[in-house]
Each structure stands twice: as structure tokens, then as C-alpha cells.
ROPA-574327 format. One line per field, with one value per residue (C-alpha): residue number from 1; y, x, z. Coordinates in pm, 1 decimal, always signed. Layout:
BEGIN
pos NUM ... .
north Y ... .
east X ... .
up Z ... .
END
This chain:
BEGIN
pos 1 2 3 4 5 6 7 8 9 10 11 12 13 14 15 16 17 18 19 20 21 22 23 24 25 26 27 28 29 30 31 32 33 34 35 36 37 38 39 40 41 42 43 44 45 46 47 48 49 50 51 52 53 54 55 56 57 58 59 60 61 62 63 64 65 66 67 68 69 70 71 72 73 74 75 76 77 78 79 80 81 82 83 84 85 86 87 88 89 90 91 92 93 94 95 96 97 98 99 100 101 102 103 104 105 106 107 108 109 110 111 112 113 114 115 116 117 118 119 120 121 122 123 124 125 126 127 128 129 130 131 132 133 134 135 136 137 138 139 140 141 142 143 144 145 146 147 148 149 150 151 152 153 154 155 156 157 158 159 160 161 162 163 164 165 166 167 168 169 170 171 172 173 174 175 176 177 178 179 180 181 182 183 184 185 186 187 188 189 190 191 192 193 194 195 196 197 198 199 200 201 202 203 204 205 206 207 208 209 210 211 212 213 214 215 216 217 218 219 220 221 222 223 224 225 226 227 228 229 230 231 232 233 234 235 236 237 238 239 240 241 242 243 244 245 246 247 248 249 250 251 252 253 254 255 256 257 258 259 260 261 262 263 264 265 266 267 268 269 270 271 272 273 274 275 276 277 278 279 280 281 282 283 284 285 286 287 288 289 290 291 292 293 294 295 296 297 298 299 300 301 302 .
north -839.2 -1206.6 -1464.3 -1796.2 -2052.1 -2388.4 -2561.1 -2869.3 -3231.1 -3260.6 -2868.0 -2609.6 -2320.1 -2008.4 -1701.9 -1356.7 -1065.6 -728.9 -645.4 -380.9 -194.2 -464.0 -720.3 -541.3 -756.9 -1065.6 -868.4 -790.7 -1184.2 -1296.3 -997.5 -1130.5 -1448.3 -1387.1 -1124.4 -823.2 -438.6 -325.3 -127.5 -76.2 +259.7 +65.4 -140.2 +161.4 +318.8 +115.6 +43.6 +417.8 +436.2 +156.8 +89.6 -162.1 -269.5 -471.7 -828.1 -1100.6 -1492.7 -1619.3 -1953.8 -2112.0 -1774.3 -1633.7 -1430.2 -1619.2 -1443.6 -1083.6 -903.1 -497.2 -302.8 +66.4 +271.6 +618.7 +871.4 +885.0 +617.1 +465.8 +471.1 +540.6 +559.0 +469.2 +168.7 +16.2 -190.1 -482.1 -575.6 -761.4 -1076.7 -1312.0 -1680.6 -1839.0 -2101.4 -2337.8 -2315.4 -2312.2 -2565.0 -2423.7 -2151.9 -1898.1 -1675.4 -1765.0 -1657.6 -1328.7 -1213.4 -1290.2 -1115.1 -820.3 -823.1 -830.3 -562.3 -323.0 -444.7 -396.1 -42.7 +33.0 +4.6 -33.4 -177.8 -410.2 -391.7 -514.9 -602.4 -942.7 -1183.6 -1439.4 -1744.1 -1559.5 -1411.3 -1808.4 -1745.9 -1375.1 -1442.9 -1765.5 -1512.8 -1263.3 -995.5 -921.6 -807.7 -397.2 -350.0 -483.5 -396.2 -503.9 -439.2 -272.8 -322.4 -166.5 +36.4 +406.8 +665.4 +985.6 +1028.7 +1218.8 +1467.2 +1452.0 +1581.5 +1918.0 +2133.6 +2404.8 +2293.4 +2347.8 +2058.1 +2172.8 +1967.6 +1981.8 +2141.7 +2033.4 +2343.7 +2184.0 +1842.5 +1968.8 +2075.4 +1773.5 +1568.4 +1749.9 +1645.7 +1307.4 +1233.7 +1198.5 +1031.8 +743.8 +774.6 +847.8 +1092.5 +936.1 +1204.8 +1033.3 +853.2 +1134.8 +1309.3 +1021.3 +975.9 +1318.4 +1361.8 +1000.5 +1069.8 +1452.9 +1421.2 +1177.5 +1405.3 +1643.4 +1830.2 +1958.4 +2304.0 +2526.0 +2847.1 +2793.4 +2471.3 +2103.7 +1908.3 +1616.6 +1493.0 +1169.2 +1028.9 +740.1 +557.7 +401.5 -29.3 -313.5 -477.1 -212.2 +168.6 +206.1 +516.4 +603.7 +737.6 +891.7 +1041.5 +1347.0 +1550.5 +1370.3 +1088.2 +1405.4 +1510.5 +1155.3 +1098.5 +1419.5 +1293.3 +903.9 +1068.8 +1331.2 +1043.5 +807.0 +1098.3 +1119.7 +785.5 +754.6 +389.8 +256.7 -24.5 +41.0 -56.7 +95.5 -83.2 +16.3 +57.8 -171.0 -86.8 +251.4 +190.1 +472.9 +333.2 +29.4 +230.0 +513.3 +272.7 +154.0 +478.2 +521.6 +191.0 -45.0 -378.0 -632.0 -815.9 -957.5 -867.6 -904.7 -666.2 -512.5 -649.9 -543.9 -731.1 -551.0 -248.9 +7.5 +336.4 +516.7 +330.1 +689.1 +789.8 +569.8 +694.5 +999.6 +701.3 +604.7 +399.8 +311.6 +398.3 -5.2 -298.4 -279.4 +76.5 +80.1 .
east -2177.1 -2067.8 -2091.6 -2074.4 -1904.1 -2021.1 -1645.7 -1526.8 -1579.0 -1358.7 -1300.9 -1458.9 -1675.0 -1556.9 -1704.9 -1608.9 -1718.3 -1565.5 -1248.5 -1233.4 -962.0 -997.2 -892.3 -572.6 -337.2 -515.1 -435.0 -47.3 +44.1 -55.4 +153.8 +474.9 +380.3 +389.9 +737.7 +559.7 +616.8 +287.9 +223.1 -63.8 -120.4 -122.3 -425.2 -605.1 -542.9 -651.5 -968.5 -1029.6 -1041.2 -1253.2 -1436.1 -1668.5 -1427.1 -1191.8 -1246.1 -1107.3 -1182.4 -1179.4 -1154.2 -1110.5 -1127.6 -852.6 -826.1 -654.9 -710.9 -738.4 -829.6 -867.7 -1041.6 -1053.0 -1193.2 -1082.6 -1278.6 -1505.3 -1592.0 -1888.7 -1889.4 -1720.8 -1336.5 -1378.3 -1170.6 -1122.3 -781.5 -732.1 -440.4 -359.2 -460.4 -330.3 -406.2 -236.8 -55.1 -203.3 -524.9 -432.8 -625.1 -974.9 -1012.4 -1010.9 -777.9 -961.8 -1317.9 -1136.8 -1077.9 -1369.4 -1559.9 -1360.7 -1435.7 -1812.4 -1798.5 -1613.0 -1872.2 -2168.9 -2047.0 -2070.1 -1666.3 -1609.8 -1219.0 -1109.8 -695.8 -430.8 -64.7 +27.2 +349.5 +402.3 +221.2 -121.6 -81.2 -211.9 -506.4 -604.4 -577.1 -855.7 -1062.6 -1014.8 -747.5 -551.7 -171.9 -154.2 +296.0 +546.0 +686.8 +1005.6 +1082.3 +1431.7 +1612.0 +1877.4 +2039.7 +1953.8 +2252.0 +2349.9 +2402.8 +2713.5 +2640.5 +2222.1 +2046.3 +1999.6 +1730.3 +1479.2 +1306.5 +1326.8 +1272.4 +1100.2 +825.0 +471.1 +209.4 -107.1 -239.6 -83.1 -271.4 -541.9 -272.0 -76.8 -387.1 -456.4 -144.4 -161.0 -478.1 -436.9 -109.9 -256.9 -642.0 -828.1 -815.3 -587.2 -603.6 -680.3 -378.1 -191.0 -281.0 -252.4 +133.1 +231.8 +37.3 +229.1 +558.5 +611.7 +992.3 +1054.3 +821.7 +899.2 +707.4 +903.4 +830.7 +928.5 +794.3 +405.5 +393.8 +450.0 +641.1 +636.1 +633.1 +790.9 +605.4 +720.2 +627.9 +827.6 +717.1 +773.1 +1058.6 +1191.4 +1069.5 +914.1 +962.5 +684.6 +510.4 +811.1 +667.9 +765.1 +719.6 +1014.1 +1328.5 +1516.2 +1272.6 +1181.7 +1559.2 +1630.7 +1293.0 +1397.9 +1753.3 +1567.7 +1402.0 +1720.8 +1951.3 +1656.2 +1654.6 +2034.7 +2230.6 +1829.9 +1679.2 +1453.9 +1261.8 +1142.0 +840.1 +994.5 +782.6 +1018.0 +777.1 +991.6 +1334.3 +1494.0 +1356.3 +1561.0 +1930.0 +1826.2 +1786.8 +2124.4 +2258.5 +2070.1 +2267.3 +1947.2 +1920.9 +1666.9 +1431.4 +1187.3 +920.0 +536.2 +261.6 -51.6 -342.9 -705.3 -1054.7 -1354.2 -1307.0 -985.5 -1095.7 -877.9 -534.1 -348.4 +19.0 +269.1 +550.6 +538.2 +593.4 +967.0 +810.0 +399.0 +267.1 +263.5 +96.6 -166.5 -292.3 -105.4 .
up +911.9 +901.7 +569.4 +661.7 +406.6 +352.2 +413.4 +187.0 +375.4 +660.4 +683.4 +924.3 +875.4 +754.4 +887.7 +822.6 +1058.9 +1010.4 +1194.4 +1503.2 +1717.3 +2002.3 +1746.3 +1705.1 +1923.9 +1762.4 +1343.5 +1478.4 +1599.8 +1242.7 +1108.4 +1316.8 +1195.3 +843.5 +927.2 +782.4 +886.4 +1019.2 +1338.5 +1581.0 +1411.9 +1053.3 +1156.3 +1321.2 +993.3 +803.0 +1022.1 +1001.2 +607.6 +549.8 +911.2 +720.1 +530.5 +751.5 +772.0 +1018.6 +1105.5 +1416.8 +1505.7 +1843.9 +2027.7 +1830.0 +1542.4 +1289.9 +946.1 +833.9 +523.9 +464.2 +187.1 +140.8 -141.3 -265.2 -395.1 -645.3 -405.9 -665.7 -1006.5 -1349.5 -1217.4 -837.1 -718.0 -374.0 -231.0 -89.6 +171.1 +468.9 +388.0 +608.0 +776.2 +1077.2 +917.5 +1192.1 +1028.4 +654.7 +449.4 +549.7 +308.2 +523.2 +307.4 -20.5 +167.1 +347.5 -39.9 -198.5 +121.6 +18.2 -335.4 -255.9 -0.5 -264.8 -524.9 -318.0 -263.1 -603.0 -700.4 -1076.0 -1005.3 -744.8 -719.9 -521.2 -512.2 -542.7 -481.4 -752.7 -461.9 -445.3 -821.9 -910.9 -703.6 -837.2 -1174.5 -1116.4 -994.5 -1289.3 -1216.5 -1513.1 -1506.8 -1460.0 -1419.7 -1216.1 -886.5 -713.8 -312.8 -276.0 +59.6 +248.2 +491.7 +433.1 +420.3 +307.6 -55.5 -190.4 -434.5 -472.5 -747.6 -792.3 -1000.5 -978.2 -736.0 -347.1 -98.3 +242.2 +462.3 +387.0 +616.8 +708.8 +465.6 +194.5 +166.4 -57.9 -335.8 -234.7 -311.3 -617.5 -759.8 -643.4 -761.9 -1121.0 -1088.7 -868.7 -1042.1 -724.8 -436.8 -211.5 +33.5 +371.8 +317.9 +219.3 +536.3 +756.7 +683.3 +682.3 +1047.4 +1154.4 +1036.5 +924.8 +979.9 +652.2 +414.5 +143.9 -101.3 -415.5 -530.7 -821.2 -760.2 -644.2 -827.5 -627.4 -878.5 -634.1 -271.2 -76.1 +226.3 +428.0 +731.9 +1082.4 +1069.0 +1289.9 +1099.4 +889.9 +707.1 +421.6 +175.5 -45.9 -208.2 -401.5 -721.4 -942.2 -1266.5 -1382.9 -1245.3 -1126.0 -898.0 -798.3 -690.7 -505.4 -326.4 -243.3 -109.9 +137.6 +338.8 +321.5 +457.2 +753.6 +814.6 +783.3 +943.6 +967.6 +770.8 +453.0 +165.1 -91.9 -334.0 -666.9 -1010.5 -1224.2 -1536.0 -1497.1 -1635.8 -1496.2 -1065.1 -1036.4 -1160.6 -917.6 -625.8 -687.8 -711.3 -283.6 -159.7 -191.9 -343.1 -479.0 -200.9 -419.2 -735.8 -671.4 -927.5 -939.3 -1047.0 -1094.1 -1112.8 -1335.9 -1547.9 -1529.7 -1649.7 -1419.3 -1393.3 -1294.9 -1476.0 -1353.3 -1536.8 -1232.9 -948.3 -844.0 -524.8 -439.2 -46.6 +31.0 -85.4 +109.3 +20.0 -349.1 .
END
């Protein structure tokens, strides 16, 4: 699948084809480029939720952009909506719309599939460019940095802490799913399978009152998903993957739109990086709860 672009005088064609394992190597130089955190196993990922859905550009016998989309079920209709992430452009061949045509390739592809919402995290740069193509403001988000350590004290409560299994995904995703406003579970399932030392699920009795994933990266580890019945739960969470990941670097993508997230990441040692916020294109009938969420999975999955 391939759209060419008919290029501005004195720029060259764009022409998107979609993105595959062997272009890997070419995805992770423009990810060092741009100093994000992504792995190998975050492109395969990624490649493997949305196989049709991956996008690059390649130029001179190089890849030199990327874009990814992935939907979560319903995957059509009333309520579905699909992601977009990874956009990037080898800033040796900015100034040809290659990033510009990587989105709107996206957007299509999620729209052709039958996606009623089209969302995506944004920094306050490519914010100008989303909202001239029609994304509206959903919250704010701020990335929270640090070195993780042991907290003195923690947060007790009802609830136990213990790893989850693989037989617990389908209540995992149960919970999940009308928190974030789709099933989410291939995700769920691929970070617990990747990294099942950093994850917790929080039981009282036979009832998960919340979980914490997180994920190894390139440049530093992410924590999140961290989301709970209630801030208790959501900091006893955040505090189980920091002690695991104790003297290591961190970050944590923060719902700021929750007053309670930004004291609490304080509390773990973390400080401010920088704010970006979600956005979404076409109707929102299913924006989930996000008074549950302490910290989002990434940026590029939500």
C-alpha cells in the first residue's frame, strides 16, 4: 500500500508504504535521532498490533520517516478508536512533508477501517499542526523524570499487591477497558509477557482494584499504566515498580488533569520533564474515566 503525494515546487515526492520488521534498524536510527526510548521489541510490537497500520518513507534508500496506528476493540464503529504514534522525520529531510503526509496516511487508514475517533498525544510543536487538521483538546499530560528508589513508609490499604499471571489478563482487561474506553488487551498482555518483573495487580478479596505495568527502553523506563479505584491504590502501585527498578532512570507520563498525580510523583522522587496532551479527531463517544489513571502506557499507544 503506497500513496504518493504531489510535493510543493522544489520539493520531492512523498510516498508512504507500510512499515515491516526488516525496516526495523532503519525505524530505531530515526528514534536515536529524535533521543526517544523505544526498543527493537517496541517496533515489533507495535508492527504486530496494527501490521497494516505502520507506515514509513523512504527516501534515498533509507528509511527516513515513520508513523504507527493501532486500533482497539470495538475495532469499527460507535465507540472504536485507533492511535497514532511514532511519527518521526530525519531531520535531513525535513521541509518535504513527509511528517505532515505520514499523519494524514494514518488518519485515512484508521478512517477507512471504519474508526469513529482518531487520538494521539501531542507536544505543544505538533499540537499547531493537529489542531489545523481538527483534533480538539481532550486533558493534559506532563512527563515526570527521575531516578527510581525505594519509598519509606508506602501506602497501605485493603488491598494486596502480587504479580499478575497470564490467567489474569481477561479480568485485567475487563477492568481496563472502561477506564481507557476500548479493550486494550493486546497491550495489556504484551507488557506483562515483556516485562512481568515491574507488574502488579491490586486485589481486595476477588476484586482487582488496579494494576501497574511498565516497560525496559533505550534511554530510560517507563511506568504505566498506573491506574486504580482510587489515588491510594494508584500510589501503592507507582511505588511497587520504582522499588523494582530502584538506582535506575524513569519516567512516568502523568495525568495532570488529576490533581492528586503530580503531588504523588513528588512524594516517589520524580520531577517535571515536560507537558504535551491528548487530542482526538472525529467523534468521542468513548473517552474512558480518567479520574482512575495516575500514569498512561506511552504516547504512542495512550
Amino acid at each position: 500500500m503506497s500513496t504518493p503525494a504531489t510535493p510543493p515546487e522544489g520539493k520531492r515526492p512523498v510516498v508512504c508504504r507500510v512499515l515491516t520488521l526488516k525496516d526495523i534498524p532503519g525505524a530505531q536510527r530515526l528514534r536515536e535521532l529524535a533521543k526517544w526510548n523505544q526498543t527493537d521489541e517496541d517496533w515489533k510490537n507495535l508492527i504486530a498490533f496494527e501490521p497494516q497500520g505502520c507506515f514509513a518513507v523512504e527516501m534515498d534508500g533509507k528509511v527516513v520517516g515513520t508513523a504507527t496506528s493501532t486500533r482497539f476493540a470495538p475495532n469499527t464503529g460507535a465507540g472504536s478508536f485507533g492511535w497514532i504514534g511514532m511519527v518521526l522525520v530525519d531531520p535531513e529531510y525535513r521541509r518535504h512533508g513527509i511528517g505532515s503526509t505520514l499523519l494524514k496516511h494514518c488518519i485515512a487508514y484508521l478512517q477507512g477501517q471504519g474508526v469513529e475517533t482518531v487520538r494521539l498525544d501531542a507536544t505543544p510543536m505538533g499540537k499547531k499542526v493537529y489542531d489545523q487538521l481538527g483534533f480538539v483538546d481532550e486533558y493534559s499530560l506532563e512527563r515526570w523524570e527521575g531516578t527510581a528508589q525505594k519509598v519509606p513508609g508506602g501506602v497501605l490499604g485493603p488491598w494486596s499487591l502480587t504479580p499478575p499471571t497470564e490467567a489474569d489478563l481477561p479480568a485485567l482487561a475487563a477492568y481496563d477497558t472502561p477506564v481507557f474506553g476500548a479493550d486494550r488487551g493486546a497491550v495489556l498482555a504484551a507488557w506483562r509477557a515483556g516485562w512481568p518483573e515491574l507488574a502488579a495487580v491490586a486485589r481486595e478479596g476477588a476484586n482487582v482494584r488496579g494494576y501497574v505495568l511498565a516497560r525496559r527502553g533505550a534511554n530510560f523506563h517507563q511506568i504505566g499504566p498506573v491506574i486504580g479505584d482510587d489515588p491510594g491504590v494508584c500510589e501503592a502501585l507507582a511505588m511497587y515498580a520504582l522499588e523494582r527498578l530502584a538506582g535506575q532512570r524513569v519516567v512516568m507520563d502523568l495525568v495532570t488533569a488529576n490533581d492528586w498525580a503530580v503531588p504523588m510523583a513528588t512524594r516517589c522522587g520524580l520531577r517535571h520533564q515536560r507537558p504535551f496532551i491528548r487530542m482526538a479527531l472525529g467523534k468521542n463517544s468513548r473517552p474512558g474515566s480518567r479520574g482512575k489513571v495516575m500514569a498512561i502506557c506511552c504516547p504512542e499507544l495512550g
